[in-house]
C-alpha positions in Angstrom: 35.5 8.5 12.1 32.4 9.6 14.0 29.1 10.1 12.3 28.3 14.0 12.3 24.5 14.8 13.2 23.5 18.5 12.7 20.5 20.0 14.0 17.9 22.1 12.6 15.6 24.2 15.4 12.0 23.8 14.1 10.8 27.2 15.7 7.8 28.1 13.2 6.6 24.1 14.0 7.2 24.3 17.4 4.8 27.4 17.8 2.1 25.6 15.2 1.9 22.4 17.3 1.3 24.0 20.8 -1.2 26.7 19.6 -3.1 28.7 16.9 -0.9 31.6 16.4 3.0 32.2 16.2 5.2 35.4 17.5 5.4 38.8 16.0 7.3 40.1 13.4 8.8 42.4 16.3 9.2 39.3 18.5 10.4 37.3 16.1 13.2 39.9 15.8 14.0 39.5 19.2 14.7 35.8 19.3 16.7 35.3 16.0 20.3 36.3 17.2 20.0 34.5 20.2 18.9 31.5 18.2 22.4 32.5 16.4 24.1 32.6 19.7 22.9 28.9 20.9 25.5 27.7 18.0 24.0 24.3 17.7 21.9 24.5 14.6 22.9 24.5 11.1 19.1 25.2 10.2 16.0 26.4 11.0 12.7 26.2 9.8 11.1 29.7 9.1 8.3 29.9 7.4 5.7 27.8 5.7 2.4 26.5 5.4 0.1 28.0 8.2 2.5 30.1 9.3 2.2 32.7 7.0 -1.6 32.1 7.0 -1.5 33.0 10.7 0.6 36.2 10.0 -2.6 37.5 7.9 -5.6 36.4 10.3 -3.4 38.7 13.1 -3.3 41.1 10.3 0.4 41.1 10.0 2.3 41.2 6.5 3.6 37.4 6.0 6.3 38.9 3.5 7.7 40.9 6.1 8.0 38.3 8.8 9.6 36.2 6.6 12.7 39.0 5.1 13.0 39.8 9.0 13.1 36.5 10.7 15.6 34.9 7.5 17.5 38.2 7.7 19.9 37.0 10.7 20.0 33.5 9.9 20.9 34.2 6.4 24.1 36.5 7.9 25.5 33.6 10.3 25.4 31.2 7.8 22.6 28.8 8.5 20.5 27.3 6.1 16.4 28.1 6.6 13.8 25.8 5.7 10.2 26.0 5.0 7.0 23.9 4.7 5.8 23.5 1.2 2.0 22.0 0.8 3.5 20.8 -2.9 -0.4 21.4 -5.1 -1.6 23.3 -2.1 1.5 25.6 -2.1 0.7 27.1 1.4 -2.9 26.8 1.9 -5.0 24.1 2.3 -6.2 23.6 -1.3 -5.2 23.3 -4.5 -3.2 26.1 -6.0 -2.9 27.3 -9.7 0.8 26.2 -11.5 1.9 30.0 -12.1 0.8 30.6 -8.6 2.9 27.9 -7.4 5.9 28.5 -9.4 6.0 32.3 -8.5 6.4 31.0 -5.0 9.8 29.9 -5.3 10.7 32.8 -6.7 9.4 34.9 -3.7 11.0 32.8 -0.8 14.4 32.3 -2.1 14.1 36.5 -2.3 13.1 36.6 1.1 15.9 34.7 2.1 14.6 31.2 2.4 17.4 28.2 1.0 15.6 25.0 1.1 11.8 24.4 0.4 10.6 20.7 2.1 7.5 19.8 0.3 5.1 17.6 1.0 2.1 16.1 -0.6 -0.7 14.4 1.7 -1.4 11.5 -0.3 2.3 11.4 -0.7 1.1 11.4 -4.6 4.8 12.0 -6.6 2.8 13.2 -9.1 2.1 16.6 -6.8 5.5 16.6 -5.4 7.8 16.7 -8.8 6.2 19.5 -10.0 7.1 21.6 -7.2 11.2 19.7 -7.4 11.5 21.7 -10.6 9.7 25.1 -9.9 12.2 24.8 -7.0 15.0 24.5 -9.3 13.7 27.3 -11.1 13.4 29.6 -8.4 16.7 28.6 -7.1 15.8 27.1 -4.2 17.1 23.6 -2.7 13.6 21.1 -2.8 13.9 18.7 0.0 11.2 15.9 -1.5 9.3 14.9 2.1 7.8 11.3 2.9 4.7 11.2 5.0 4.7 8.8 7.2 2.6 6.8 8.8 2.0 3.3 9.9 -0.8 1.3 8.1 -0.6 -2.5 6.2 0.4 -0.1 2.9 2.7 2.2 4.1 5.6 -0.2 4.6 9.7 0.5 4.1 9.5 -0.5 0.0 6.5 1.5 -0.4 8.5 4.4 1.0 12.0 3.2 -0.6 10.1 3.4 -3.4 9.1 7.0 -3.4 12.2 8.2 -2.4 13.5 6.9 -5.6 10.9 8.9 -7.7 11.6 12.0 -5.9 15.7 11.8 -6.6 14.8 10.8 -9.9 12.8 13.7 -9.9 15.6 16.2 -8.8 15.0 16.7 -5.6 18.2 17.0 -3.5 17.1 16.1 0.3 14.8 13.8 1.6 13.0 14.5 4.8 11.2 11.5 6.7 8.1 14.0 8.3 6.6 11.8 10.7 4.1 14.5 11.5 2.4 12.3 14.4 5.1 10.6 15.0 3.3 6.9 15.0 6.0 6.0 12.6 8.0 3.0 14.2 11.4 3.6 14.9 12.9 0.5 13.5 11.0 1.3 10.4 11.9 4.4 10.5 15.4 3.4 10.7 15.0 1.1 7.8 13.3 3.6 5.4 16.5 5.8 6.0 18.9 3.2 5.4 17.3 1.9 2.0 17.2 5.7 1.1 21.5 5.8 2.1 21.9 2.6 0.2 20.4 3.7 -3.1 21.4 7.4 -2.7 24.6 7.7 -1.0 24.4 11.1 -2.2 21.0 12.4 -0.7 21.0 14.3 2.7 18.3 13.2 5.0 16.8 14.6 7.3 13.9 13.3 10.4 10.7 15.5 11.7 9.0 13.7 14.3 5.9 14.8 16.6 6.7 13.5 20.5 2.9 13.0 21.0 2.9 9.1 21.2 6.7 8.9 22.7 8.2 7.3 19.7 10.5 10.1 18.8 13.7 10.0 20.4 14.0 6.1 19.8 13.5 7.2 16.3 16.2 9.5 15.9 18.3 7.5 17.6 17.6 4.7 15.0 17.7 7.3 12.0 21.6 7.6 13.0 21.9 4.5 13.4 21.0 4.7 9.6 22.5 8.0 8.5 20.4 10.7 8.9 22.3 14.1 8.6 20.0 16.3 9.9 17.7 15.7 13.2 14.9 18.4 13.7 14.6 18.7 17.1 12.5 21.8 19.3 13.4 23.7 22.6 11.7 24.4 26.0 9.2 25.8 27.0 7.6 24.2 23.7 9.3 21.0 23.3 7.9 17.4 24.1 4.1 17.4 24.4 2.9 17.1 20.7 5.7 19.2 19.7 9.4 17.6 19.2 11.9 16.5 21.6 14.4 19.2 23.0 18.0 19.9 21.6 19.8 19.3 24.7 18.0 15.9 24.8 18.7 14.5 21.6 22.3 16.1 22.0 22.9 14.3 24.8 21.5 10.6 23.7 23.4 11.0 20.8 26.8 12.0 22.1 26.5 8.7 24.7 25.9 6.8 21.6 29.1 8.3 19.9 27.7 10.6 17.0 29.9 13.7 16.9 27.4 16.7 17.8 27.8 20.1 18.5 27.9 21.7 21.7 24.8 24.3 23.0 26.0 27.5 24.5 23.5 27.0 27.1 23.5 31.1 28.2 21.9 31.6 25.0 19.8 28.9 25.5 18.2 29.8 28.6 17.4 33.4 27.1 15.6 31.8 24.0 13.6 29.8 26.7 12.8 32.9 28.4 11.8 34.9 25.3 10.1 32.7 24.3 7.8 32.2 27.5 7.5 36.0 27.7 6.0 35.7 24.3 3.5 33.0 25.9 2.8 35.6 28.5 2.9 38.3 26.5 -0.6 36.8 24.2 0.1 33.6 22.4 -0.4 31.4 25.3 -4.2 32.7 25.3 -4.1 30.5 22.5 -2.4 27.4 23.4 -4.3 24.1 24.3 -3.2 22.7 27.8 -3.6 19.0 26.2 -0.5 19.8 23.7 1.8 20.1 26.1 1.0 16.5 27.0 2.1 13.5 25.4 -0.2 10.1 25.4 0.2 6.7 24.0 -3.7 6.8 22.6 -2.3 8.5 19.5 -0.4 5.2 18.7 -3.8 3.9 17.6 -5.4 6.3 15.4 -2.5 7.8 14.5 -3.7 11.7 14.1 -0.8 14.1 14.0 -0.4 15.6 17.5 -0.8 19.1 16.3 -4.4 18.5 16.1 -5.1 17.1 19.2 -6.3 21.1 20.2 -8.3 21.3 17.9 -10.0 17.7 17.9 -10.5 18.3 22.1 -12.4 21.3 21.0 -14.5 19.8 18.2 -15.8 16.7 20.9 -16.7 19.6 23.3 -18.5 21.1 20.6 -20.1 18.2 19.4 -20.6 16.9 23.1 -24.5 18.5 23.7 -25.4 17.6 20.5 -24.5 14.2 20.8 -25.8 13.9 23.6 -29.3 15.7 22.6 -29.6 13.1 20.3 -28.8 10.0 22.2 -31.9 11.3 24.7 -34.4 11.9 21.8 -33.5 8.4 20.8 -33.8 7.3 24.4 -29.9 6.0 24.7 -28.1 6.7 27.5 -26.1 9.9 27.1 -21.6 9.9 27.0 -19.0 11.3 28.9 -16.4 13.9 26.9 -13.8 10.9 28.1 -16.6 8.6 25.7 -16.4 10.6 22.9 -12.3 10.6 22.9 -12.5 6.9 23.0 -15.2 7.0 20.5 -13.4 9.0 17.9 -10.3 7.5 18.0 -12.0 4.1 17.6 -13.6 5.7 14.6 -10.6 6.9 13.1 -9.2 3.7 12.9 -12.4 1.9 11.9 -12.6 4.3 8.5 -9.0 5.3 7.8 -8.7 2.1 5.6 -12.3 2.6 4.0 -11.4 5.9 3.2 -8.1 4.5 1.4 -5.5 5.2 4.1 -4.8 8.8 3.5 -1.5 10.0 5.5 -2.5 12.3 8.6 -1.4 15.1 7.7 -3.0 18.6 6.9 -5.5 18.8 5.3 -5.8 15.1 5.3 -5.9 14.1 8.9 -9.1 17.1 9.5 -11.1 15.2 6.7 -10.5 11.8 8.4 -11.4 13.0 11.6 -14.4 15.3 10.8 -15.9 12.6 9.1 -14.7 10.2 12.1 -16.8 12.7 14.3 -20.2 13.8 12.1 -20.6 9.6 11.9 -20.4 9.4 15.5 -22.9 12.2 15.5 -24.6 10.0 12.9 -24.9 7.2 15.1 -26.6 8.9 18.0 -29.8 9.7 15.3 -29.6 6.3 14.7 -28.8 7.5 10.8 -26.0 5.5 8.9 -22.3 6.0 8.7 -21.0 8.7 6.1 -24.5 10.3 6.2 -22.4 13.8 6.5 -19.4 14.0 4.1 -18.2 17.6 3.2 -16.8 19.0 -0.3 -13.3 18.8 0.4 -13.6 15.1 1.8 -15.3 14.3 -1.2 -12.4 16.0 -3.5 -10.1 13.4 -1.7 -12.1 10.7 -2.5 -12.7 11.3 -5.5 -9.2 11.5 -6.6 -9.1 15.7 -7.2 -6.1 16.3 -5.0 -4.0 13.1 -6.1 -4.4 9.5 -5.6 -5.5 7.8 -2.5 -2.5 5.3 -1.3 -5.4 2.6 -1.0 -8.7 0.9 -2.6 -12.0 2.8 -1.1 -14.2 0.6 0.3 -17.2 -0.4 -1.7 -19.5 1.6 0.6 -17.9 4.6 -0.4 -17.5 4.4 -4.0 -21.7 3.4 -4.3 -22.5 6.4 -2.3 -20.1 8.4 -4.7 -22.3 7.0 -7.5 -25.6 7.5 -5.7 -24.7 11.1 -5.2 -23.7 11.0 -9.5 -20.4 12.1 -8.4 -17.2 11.1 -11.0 -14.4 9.7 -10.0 -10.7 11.7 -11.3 -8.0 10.0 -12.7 -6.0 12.7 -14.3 -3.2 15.2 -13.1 -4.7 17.2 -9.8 -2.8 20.2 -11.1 -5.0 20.5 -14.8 -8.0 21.2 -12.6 -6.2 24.3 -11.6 -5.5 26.3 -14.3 -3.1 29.6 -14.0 -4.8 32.8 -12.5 -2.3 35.3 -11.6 -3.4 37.3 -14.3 -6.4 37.7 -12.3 -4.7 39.4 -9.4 -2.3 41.3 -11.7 -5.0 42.9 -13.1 -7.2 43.6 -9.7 -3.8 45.0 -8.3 -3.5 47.5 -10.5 -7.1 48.4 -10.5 -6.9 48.7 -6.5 -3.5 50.6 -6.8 -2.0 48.4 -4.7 1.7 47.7 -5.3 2.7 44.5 -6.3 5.9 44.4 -4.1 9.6 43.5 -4.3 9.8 40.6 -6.3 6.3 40.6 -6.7 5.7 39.0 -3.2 2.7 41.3 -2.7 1.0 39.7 -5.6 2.3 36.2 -4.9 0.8 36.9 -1.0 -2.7 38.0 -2.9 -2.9 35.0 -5.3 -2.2 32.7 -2.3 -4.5 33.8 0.4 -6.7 35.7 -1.4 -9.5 36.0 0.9 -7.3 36.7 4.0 -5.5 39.1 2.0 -7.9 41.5 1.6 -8.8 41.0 5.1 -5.5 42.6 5.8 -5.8 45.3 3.4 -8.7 46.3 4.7 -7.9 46.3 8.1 -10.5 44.1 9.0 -8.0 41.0 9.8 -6.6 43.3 12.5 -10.1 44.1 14.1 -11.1 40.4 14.3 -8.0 39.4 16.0 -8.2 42.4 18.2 -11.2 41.2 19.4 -10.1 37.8 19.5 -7.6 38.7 21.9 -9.5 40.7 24.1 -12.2 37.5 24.5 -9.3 35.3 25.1 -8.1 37.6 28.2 -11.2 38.3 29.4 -12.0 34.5 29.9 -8.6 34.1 31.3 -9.2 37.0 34.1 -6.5 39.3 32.7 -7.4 42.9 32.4 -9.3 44.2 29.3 -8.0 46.6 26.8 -10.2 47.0 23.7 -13.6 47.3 23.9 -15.3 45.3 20.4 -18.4 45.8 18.8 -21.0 43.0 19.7 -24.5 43.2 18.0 -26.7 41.0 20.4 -28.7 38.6 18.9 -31.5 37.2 21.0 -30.5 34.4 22.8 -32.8 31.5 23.7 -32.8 28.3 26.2 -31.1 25.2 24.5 -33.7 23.1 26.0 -36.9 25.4 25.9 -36.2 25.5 22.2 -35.6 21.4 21.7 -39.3 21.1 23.8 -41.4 23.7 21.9 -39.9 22.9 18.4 -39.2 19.0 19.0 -38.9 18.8 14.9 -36.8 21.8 14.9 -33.3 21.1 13.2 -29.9 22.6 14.8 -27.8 24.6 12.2 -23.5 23.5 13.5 -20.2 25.8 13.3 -18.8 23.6 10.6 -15.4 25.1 12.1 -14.1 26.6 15.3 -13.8 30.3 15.4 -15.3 33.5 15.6 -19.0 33.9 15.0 -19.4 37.2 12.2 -23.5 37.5 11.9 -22.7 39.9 9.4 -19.4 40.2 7.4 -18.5 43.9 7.5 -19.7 44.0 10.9 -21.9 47.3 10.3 -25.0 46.5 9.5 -27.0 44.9 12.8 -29.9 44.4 10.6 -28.8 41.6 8.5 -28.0 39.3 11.6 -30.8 37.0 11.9 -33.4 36.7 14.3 -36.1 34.9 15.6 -39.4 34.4 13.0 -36.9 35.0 10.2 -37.7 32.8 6.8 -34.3 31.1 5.0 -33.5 28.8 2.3 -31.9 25.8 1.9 -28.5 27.3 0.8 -28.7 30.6 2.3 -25.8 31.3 4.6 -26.4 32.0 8.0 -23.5 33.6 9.1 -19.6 33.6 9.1 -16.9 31.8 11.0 -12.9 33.5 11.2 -11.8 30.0 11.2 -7.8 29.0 12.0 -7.6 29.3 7.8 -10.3 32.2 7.1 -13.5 33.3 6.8 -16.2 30.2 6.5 -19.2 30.7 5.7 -22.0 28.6 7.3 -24.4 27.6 5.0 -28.3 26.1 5.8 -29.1 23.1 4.7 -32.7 23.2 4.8 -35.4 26.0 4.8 -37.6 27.1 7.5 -37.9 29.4 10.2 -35.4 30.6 12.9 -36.8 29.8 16.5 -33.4 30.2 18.2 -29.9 32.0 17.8 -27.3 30.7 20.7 -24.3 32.7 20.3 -23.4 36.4 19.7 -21.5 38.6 17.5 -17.4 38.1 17.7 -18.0 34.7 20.6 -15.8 32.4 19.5 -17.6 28.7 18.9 -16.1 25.0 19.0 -16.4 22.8 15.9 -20.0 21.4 15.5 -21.8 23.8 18.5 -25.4 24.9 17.5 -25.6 28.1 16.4 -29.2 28.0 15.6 -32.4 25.8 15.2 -34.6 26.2 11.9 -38.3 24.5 12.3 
């Protein structure tokens, strides 16, 4: 008898991996029946980590575009997944236990079946936690293995973790091969050992298309049994998203794998929904270089859903570099340099830094300190001269352990900087704090919501939920939008407040202060001089007197509000950007002498 394959339409992914925000709760609306209609997917993936970020930075409900989106799904009888950050829940940093087990609760309300959850370090110790809150909640946890391709991360090591995660409970396992370096005969192999010891388990393969190892992969993985392929569709497939139904359908029909049909009338309208959402505002957002796939990935192996973001922080990072390399009398580089720089970087300090997985929020460390060490270099200053807090919570063992040794570089400058390495549970340097919010809640008179998803969203994202509540989160991405069309040409609709800060010549500044230091966006985003946009007065300006410490202004980053902090005291001689203008990761935003 034929092997049966089944599909599962990564929509929420597809959307993640081509730009920085996904369709509207109306929109979303819109496509779900004819998703329905295409009757080729027993699943799709709804919800998750970022996505429900992104729902709050545009000022949207997340709770809402979750019941809604799940709503149609849940009547046809498919199953919805989401993406589950296991100790981050579905932020980027640790989350308290009652905060995480309250999560369970919430999205099996809203209608979501299976929870796939993933821990960056691919630390069990983060993941089994989350198998049994799942339980709890009554929720199906799908345990997820990151892969990637390093000396370490070989077919036993990943055997291996299956086995704790089934021993664990969990009843799925997903290979997420979220840059999809993994190698398809490994791949293949990782999915056979998991059959062979767990005849039992369903399995199911995520894989990025950046590098172009995808499809052979999935074809492997049925060679193997897999049960469950996730696949994307145009006009957001391929590129660093995931291959397209009808391709994979096909390839696997040739090969004799009993798939189901695509009622390609409903197809063709989810294509063009979905490129009427593009047009209608999210493609304002989308990075030409995602819809591209290229074999330079195979090297460094950073997950293709960055590669936006990472072509933004080089052209960020590009005058300062190259400011640096002419005060050192160097010859300056080419943004094609700095690509070629980075990703040689990457893969120069991915094994001193223990071979973390690429993943979120994993993959941004490696890279950002990949990039200030390039930066490091053009001062002629050493390598890991700029490593920031979170980075160092990795390395230090507070979000799980590290799959390798550090190298001995590291772990001295650890100890130089009297910094303690963790060896405990990542979860006991959390404790529970939804009393907190309960208690804040009621003071606010805010309601707490059906099955206390209101609170649950608060504890969460605290910072962008009160964004929301305030209507502030709506303002900024207001803005936002109207910057994006206006630099595209299209016609503008809302006027937004600007305070102008005095802006000053990039080079005039470097010549009359040459011992003047630049202040960077540590993040791309929006520049907010001042956070309730109101008061003009606190912006800074030239002749002003700061603190090491002091924080200059804000960024409304992809994940919140940032705020940029000095690291050394002085004068302002020089602002460069103004109110609401959106920076790149690593552009000056000032100079203090």
């Amino acid at each position: 008898m034929k092997k049966e394959i089944k599909f599962s339409l990564v929509y929420r992914d597809m959307w993640q991996s081509s730009g920085k925000y996904q369709p509207r709760v109306d929109q979303l609306k819109q496509i779900a029946p004819v998703i329905v209609d295409m009757n080729c997917f027993s699943r799709i993936e709804t919800n998750g980590g970022a996505f429900e970020q992104v729902n709050l930075l545009c000022g949207e409900n997340p709770n809402v575009a979750v019941r809604e989106f799940t709503a149609p799904f849940n009547k046809a009888g498919i199953q919805t997944h989401m993406l589950d950050r296991a100790l981050n829940g579905l932020r980027m940093n640790p989350v308290p236990a009652d905060v995480r087990k309250l999560m369970y609760k919430v999205k099996r309300a809203q209608g979501v079946d299976i929870t796939r959850i993933f821990c960056g370090l691919n630390d069990a110790r983060n993941i089994i936690p989350s198998i049994q809150y799942a339980k709890e909640g009554g929720m199906i946890p799908q345990g997820a293995l990151c892969i990637t391709y390093s000396p370490i991360h070989t077919v036993e090591y990943y055997v291996k973790l299956a086995d704790q995660l089934v021993e664990a409970g969990a009843e799925e396992i997903c290979l997420k091969d979220m840059a999809g370096v993994g190698r398809p005969y490994s791949n293949g192999q990782i999915i056979k050992g998991i059959k062979e010891r767990h005849p039992h388990i369903l399995v199911q393969y995520h894989g990025h298309t950046g590098p172009g190892f995808s499809v052979a992969s999935m074809l492997e993985a049925a060679y193997n049994g897999v049960d469950y392929l996730d696949v994307a569709m145009e006009p957001l497939a391929w590129g660093m998203v995931h291959p397209d139904v009808i391709t994979i359908q096909a390839l696997l029909k040739d090969a004799g794998f009993l798939v189901p049909d695509i009622r390609m009338d409903a197809y063709m309208e989810a294509r063009s929904l979905s490129q009427s959402f593009i047009d209608d505002f999210l493609g304002y957002f989308i990075d030409p270089n995602n819809k591209i796939m290229t074999s330079l990935l195979v090297g460094c192996g950073l997950p293709g859903g960055m590669m936006g973001s990472m072509m933004a922080d080089l052209k960020g990072m590009h005058s300062a570099i190259n400011m640096a390399l002419r005060q050192k009398n160097k010859k300056e580089v080419s943004l094609n340099d700095l690509v070629v720089q980075l990703f040689k970087e990457v893969e120069h300090i991915w094994p001193m830094m223990g071979y973390p997985p690429l993943v979120t929020p994993f993959s941004q460390y490696v890279k950002n300190t990949a990039l200030m060490n390039i930066f490091a270099a053009a001062k002629d200053e050493p390598r890991f001269s700029t490593i920031d807090k979170d980075t160092w919570n990795m390395i230090l063992g507070k979000m799980g352990k590290l799959p390798g040794a550090l190298a001995p570089e590291i772990v001295e400058l650890a100890k130089a900087n009297n910094m303690e390495f963790y060896e405990g549970d990542p979860q006991a340097l959390f404790p529970d704090d939804l009393d907190r919010f309960r208690e804040e809640m009621k003071t606010n008179g805010w309601n707490e919501g059906a099955d206390e998803e209101e609170l649950f969203e608060f504890a969460m994202h605290e910072r962008q939920y009160r964004d929301v509540k305030s209507g502030a989160a709506k303002k900024r991405f207001l803005q936002e939008l109207e910057q994006a069309k206006e630099k595209a040409g299209a016609p503008i609709i809302v006027q937004r407040p600007v305070v102008e800060i005095p802006m000053f010549n990039f080079e005039e500044i470097s010549a009359e202060y040459p011992h003047a230091k630049p202040v960077h966006a540590p993040c791309k985003g929006q520049v907010i001089w001042q956070y309730d946009l109101k008061d003009a007065s606190t912006a800074p300006y030239e002749g002003a007197i700061v603190d090491k410490g002091d924080t200059l202004c804000y960024i409304q980053s992809y994940y919140g509000i940032e705020p940029v902090k000095i690291g050394y005291g002085g004068t302002i001689v020089g602002t460069y950007v103004r109110q609401g203008h959106e920076v790149q990761k690593g552009e000056i935003l000032a100079f203090i002498n």
